[in-house]
Backbone atoms as SQL, in Angstrom:
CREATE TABLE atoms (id INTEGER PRIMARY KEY, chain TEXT, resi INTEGER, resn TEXT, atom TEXT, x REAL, y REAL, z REAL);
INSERT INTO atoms VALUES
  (1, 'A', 1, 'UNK', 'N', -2.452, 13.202, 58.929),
  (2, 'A', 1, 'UNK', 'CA', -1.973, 12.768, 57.640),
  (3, 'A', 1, 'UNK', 'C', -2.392, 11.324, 57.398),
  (4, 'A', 2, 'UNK', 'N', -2.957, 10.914, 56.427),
  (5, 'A', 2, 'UNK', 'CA', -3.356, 9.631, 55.793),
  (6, 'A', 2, 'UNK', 'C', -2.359, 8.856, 55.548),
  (7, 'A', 3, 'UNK', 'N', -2.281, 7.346, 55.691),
  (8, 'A', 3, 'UNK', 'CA', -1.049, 6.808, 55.826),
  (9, 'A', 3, 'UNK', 'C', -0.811, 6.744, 54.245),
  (10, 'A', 4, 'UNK', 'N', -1.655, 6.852, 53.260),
  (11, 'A', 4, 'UNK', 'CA', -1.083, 6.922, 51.862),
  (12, 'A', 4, 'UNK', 'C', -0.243, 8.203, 51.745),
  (13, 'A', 5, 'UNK', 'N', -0.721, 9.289, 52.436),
  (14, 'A', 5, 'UNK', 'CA', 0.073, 10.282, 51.883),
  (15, 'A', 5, 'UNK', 'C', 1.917, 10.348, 52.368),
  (16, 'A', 6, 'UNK', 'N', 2.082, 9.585, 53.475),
  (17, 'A', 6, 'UNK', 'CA', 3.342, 9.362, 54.033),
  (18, 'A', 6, 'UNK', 'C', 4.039, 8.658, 53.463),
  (19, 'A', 7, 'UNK', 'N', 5.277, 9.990, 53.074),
  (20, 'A', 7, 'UNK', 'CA', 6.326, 9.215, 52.056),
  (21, 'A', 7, 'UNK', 'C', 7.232, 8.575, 52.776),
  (22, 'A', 8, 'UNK', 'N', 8.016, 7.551, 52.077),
  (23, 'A', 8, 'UNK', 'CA', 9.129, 6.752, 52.350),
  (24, 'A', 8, 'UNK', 'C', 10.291, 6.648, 51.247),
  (25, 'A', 9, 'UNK', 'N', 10.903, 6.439, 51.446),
  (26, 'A', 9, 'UNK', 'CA', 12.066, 6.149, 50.486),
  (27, 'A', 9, 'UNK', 'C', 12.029, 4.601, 49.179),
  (28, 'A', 10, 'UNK', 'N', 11.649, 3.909, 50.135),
  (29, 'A', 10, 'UNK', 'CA', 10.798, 2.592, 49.028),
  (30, 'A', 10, 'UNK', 'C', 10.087, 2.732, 48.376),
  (31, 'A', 11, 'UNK', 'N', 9.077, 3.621, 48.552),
  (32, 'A', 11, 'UNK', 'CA', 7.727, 3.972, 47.662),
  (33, 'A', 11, 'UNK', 'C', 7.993, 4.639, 46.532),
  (34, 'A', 12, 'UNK', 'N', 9.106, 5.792, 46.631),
  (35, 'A', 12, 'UNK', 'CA', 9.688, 7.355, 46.022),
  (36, 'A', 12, 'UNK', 'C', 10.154, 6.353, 44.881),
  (37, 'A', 13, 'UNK', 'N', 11.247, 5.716, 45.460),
  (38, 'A', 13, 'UNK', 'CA', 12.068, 4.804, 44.639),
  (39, 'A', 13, 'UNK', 'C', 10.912, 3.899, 43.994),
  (40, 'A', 14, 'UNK', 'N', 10.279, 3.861, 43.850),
  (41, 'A', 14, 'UNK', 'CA', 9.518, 2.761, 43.194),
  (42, 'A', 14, 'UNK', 'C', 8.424, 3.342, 42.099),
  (43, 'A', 15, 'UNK', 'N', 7.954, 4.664, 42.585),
  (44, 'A', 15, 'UNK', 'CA', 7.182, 5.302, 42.060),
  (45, 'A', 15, 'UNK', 'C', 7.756, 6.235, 41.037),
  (46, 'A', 16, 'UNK', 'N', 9.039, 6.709, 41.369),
  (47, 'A', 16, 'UNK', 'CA', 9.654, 7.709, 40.162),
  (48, 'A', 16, 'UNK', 'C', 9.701, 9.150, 40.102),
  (49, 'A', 17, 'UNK', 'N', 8.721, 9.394, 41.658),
  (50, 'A', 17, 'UNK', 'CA', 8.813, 11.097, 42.016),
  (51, 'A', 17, 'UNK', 'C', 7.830, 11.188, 42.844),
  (52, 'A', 18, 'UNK', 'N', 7.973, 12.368, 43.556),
  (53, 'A', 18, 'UNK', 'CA', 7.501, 12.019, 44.997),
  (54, 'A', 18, 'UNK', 'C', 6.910, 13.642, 45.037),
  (55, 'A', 19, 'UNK', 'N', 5.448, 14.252, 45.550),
  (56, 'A', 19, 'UNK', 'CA', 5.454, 15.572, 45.565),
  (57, 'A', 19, 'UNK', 'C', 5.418, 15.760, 47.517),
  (58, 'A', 20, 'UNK', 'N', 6.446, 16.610, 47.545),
  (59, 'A', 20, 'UNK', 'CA', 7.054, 17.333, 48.451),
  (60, 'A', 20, 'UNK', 'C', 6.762, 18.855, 49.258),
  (61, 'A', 21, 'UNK', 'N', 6.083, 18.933, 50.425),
  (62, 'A', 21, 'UNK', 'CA', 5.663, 20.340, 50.814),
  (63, 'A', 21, 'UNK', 'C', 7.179, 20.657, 51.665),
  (64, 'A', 22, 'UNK', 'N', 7.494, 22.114, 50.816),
  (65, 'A', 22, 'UNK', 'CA', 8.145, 22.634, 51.343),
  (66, 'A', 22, 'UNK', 'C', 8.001, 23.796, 51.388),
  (67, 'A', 23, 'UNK', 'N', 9.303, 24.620, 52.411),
  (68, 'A', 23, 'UNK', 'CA', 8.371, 25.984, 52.580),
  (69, 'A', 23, 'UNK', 'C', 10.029, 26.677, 51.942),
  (70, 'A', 24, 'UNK', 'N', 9.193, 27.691, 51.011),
  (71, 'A', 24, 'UNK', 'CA', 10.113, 28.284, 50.069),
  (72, 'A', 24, 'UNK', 'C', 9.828, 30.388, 50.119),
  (73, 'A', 25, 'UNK', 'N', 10.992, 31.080, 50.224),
  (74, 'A', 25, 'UNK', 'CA', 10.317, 32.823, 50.399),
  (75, 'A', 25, 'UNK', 'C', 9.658, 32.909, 51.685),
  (76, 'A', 26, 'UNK', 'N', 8.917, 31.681, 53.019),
  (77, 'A', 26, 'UNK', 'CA', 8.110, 32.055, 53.471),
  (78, 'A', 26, 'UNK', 'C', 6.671, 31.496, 52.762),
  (79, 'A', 27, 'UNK', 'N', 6.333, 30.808, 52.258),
  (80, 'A', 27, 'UNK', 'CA', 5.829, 30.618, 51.231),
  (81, 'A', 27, 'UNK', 'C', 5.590, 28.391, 51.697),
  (82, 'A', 28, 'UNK', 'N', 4.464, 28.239, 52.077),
  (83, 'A', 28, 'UNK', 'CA', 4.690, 26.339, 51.878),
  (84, 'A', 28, 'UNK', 'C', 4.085, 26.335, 50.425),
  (85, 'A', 29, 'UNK', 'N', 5.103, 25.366, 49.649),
  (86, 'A', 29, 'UNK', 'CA', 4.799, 24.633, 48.460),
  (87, 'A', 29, 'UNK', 'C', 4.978, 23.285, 48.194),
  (88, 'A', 30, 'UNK', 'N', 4.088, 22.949, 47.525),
  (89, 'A', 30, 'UNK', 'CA', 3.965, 20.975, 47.025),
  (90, 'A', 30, 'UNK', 'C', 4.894, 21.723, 45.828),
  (91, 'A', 31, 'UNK', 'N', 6.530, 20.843, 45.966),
  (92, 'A', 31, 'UNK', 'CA', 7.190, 20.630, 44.983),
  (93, 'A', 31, 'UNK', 'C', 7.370, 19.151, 44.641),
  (94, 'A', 32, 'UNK', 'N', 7.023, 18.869, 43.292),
  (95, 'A', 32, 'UNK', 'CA', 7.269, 17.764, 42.423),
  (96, 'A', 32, 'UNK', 'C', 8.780, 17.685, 42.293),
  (97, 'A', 33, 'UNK', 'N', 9.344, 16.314, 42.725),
  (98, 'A', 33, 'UNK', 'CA', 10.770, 16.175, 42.883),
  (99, 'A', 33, 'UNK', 'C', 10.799, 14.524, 41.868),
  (100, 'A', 34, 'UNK', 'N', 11.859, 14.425, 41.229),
  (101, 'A', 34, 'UNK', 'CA', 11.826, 12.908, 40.303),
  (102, 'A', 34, 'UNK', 'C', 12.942, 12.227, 40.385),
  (103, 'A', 35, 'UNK', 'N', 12.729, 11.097, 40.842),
  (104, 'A', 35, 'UNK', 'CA', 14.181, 10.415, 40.815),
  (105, 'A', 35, 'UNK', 'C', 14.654, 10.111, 39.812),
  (106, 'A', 36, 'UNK', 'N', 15.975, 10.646, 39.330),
  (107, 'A', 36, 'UNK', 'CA', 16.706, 10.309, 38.396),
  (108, 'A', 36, 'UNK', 'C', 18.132, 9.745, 38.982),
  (109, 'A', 37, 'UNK', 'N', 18.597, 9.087, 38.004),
  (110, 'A', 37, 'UNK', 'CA', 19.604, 8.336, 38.389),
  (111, 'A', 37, 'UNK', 'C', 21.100, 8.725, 37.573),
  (112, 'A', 38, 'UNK', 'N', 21.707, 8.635, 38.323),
  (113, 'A', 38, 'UNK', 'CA', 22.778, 9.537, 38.112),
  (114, 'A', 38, 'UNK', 'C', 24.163, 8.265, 37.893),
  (115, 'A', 39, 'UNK', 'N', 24.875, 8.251, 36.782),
  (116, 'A', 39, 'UNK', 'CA', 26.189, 7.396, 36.941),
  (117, 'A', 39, 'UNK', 'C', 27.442, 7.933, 37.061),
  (118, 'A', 40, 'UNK', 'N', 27.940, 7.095, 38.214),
  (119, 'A', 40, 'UNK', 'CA', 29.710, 7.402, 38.748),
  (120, 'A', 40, 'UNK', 'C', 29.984, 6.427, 38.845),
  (121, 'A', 41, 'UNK', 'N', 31.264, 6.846, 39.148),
  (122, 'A', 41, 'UNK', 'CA', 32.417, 5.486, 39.161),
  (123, 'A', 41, 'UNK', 'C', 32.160, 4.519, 40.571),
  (124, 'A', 42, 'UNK', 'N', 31.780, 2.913, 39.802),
  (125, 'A', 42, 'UNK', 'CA', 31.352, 2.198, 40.750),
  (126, 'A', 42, 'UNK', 'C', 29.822, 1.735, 40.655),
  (127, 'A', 43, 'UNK', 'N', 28.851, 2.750, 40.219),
  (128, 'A', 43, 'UNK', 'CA', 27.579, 1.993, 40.236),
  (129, 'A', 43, 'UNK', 'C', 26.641, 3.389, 39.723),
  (130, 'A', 44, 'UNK', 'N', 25.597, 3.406, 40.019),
  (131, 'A', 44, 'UNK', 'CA', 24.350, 4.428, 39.923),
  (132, 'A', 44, 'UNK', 'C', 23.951, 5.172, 41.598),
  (133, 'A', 45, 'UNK', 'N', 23.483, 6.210, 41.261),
  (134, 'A', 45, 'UNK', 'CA', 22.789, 6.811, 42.555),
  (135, 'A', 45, 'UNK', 'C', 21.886, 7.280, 42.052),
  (136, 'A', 46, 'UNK', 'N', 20.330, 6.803, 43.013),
  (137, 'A', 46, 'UNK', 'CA', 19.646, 7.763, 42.744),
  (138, 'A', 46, 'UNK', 'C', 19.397, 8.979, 43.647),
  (139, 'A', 47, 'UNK', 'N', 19.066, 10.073, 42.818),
  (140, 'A', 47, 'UNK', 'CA', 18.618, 11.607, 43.351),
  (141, 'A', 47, 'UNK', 'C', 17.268, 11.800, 43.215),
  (142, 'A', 48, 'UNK', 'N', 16.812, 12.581, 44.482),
  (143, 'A', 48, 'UNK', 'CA', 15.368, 13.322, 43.911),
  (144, 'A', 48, 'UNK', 'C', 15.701, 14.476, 43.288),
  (145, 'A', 49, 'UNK', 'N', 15.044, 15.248, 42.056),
  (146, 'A', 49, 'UNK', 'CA', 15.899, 16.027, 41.426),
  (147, 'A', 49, 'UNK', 'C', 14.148, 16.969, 41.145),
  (148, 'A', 50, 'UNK', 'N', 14.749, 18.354, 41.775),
  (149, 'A', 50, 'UNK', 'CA', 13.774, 19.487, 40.847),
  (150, 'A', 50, 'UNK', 'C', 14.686, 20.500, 40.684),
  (151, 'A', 51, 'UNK', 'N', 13.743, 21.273, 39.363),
  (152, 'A', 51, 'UNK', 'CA', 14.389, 22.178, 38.749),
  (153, 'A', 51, 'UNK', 'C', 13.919, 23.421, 39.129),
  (154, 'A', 52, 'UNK', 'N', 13.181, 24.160, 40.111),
  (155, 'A', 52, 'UNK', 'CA', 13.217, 24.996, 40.808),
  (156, 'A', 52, 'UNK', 'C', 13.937, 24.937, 42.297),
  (157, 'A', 53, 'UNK', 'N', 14.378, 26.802, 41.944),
  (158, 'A', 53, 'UNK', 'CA', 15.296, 26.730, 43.506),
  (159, 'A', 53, 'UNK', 'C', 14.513, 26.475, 44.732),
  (160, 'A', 54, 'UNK', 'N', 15.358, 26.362, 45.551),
  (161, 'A', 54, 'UNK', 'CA', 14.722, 26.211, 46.688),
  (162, 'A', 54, 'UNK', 'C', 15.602, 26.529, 47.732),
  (163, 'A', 55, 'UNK', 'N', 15.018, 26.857, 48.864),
  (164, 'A', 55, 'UNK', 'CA', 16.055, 26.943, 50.183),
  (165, 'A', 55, 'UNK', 'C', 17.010, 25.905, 50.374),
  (166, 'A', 56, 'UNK', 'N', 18.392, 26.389, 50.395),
  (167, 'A', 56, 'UNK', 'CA', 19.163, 24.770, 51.045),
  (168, 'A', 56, 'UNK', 'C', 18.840, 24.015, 52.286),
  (169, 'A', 57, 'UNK', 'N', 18.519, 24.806, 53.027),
  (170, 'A', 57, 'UNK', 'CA', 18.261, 24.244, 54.701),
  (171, 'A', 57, 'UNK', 'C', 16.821, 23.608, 54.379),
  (172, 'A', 58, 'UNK', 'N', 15.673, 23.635, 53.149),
  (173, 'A', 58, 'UNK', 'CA', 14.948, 23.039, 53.084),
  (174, 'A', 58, 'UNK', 'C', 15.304, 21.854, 52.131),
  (175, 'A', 59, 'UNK', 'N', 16.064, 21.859, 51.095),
  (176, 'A', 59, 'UNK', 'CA', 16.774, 20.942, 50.852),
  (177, 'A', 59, 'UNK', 'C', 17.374, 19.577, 51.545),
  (178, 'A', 60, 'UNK', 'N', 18.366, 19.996, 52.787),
  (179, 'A', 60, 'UNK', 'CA', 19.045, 19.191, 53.511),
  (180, 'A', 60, 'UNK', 'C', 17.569, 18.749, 54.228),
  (181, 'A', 61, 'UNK', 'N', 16.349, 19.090, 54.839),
  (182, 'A', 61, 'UNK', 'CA', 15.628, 18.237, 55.493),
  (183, 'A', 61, 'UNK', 'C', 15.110, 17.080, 55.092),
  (184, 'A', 62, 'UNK', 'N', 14.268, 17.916, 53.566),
  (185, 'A', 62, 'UNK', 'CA', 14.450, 16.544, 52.494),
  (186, 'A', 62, 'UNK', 'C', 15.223, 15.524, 52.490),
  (187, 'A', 63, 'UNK', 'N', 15.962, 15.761, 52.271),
  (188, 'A', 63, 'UNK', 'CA', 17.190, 14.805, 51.987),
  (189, 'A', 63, 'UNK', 'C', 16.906, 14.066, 53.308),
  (190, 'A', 64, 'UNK', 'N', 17.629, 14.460, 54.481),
  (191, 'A', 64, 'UNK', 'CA', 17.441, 13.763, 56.015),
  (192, 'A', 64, 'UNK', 'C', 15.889, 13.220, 56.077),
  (193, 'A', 65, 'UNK', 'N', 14.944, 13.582, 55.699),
  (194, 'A', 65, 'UNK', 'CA', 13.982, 12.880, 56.056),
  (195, 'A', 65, 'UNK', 'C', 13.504, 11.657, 55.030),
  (196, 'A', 66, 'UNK', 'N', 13.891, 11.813, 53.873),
  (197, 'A', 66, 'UNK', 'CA', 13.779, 10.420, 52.951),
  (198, 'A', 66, 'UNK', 'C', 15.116, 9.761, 52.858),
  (199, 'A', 67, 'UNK', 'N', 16.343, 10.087, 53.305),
  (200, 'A', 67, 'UNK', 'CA', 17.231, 9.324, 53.429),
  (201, 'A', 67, 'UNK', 'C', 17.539, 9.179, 51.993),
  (202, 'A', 68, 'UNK', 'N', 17.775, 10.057, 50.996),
  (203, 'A', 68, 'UNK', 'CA', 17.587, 10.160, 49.715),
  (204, 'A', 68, 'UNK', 'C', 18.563, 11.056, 49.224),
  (205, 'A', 69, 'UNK', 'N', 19.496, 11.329, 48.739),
  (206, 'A', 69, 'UNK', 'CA', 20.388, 12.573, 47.793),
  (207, 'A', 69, 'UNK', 'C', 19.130, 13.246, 47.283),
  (208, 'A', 70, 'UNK', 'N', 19.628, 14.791, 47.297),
  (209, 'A', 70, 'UNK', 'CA', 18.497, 15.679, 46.109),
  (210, 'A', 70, 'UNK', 'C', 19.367, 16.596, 45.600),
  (211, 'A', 71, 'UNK', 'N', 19.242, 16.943, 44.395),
  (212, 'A', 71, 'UNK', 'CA', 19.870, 17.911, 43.372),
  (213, 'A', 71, 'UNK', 'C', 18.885, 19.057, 42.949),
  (214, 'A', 72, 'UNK', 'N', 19.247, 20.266, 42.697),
  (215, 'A', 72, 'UNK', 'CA', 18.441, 21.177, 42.469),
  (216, 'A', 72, 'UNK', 'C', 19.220, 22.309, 42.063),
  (217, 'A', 73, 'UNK', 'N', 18.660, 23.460, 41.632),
  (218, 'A', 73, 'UNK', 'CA', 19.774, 24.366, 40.958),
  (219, 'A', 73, 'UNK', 'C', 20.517, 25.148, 42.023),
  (220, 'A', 74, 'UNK', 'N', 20.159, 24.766, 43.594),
  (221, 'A', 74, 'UNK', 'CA', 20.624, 25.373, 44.553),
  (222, 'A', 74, 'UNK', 'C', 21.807, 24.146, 44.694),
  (223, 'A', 75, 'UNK', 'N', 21.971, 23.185, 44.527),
  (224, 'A', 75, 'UNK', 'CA', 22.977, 21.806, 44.716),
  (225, 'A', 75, 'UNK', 'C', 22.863, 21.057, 44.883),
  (226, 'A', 76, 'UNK', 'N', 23.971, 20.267, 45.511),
  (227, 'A', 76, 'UNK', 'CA', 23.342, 18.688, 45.800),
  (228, 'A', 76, 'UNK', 'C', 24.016, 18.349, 47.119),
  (229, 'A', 77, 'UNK', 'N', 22.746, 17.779, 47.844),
  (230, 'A', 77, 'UNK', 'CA', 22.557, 17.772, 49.316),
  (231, 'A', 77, 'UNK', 'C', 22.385, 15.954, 49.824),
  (232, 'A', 78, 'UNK', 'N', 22.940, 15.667, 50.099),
  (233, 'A', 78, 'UNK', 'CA', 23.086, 14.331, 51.224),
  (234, 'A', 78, 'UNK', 'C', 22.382, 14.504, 52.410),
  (235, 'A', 79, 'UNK', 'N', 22.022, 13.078, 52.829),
  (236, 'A', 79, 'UNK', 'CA', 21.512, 12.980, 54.319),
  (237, 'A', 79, 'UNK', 'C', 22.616, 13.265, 55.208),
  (238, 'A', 80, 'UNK', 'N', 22.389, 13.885, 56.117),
  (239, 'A', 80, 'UNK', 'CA', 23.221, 13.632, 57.560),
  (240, 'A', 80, 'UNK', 'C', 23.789, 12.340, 57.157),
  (241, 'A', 81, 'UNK', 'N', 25.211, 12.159, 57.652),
  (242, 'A', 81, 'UNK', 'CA', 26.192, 11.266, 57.795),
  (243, 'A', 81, 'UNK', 'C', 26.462, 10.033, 56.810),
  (244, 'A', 82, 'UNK', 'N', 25.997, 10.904, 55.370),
  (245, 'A', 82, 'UNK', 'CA', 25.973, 9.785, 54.600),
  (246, 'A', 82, 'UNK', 'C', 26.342, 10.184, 53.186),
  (247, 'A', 83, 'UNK', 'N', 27.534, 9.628, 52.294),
  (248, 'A', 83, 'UNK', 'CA', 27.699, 10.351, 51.339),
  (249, 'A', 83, 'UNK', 'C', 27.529, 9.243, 49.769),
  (250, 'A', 84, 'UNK', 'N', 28.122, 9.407, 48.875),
  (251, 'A', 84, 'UNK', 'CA', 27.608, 9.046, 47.632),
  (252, 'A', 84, 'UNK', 'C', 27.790, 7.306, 47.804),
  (253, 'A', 85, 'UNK', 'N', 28.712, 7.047, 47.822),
  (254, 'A', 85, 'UNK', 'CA', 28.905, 5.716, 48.787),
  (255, 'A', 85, 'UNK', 'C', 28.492, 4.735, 49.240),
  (256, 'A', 86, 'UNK', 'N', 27.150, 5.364, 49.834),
  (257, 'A', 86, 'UNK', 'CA', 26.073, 4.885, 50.982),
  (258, 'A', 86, 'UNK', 'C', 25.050, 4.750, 49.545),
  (259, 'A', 87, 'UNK', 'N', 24.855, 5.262, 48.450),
  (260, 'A', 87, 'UNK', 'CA', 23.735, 4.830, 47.845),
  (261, 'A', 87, 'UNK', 'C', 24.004, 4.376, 46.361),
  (262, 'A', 88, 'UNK', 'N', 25.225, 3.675, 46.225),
  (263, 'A', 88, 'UNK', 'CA', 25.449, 2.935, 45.568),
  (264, 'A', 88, 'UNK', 'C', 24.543, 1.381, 45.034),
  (265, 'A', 89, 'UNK', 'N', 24.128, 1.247, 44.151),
  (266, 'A', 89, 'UNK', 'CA', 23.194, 0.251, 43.911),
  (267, 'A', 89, 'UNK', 'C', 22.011, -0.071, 44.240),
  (268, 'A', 90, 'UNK', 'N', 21.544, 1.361, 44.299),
  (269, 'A', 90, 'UNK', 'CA', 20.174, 1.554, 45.002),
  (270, 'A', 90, 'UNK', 'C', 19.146, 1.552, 43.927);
């Protein structure tokens, strides 16, 4: 992998959407995911957000591997040990 193609959470956040291989049916797909920003009480969070389903357990890796909330019509998934809280004023 080319070090441009290696995502991070600084970059995602900076760039506005991030395309994502995941494996969906059995099936690997580049899904286009966009950070949108979401308001609650206390501040903003941002989410990577797509509008196709997707596996949850591929969901939660996402999430754990950009250290990022993601929303999707399957839900909304947090990193390991970290909840809305943690990405307050991001």
């Amino acid at each position: 992998m080319d070090k441009e193609q290696i995502l991070n959470r600084e970059r995602v956040l900076r760039e506005g959407k991030a395309l994502i291989r995941v494996i969906h049916s059995g099936i690997a797909q580049k899904i286009e995911f966009l950070v949108v920003r979401e308001k609650v009480p206390g501040g903003e969070i941002p989410f990577l957000k797509t509008h196709k389903p997707v596996n949850a357990q591929e969901l939660l890796n996402v999430a754990n591997s950009l250290k990022l909330p993601v929303i999707s019509p399957t839900g909304k998934f947090f990193p390991r040990k970290m909840g809305m809280k943690d990405f307050l004023g991001m």
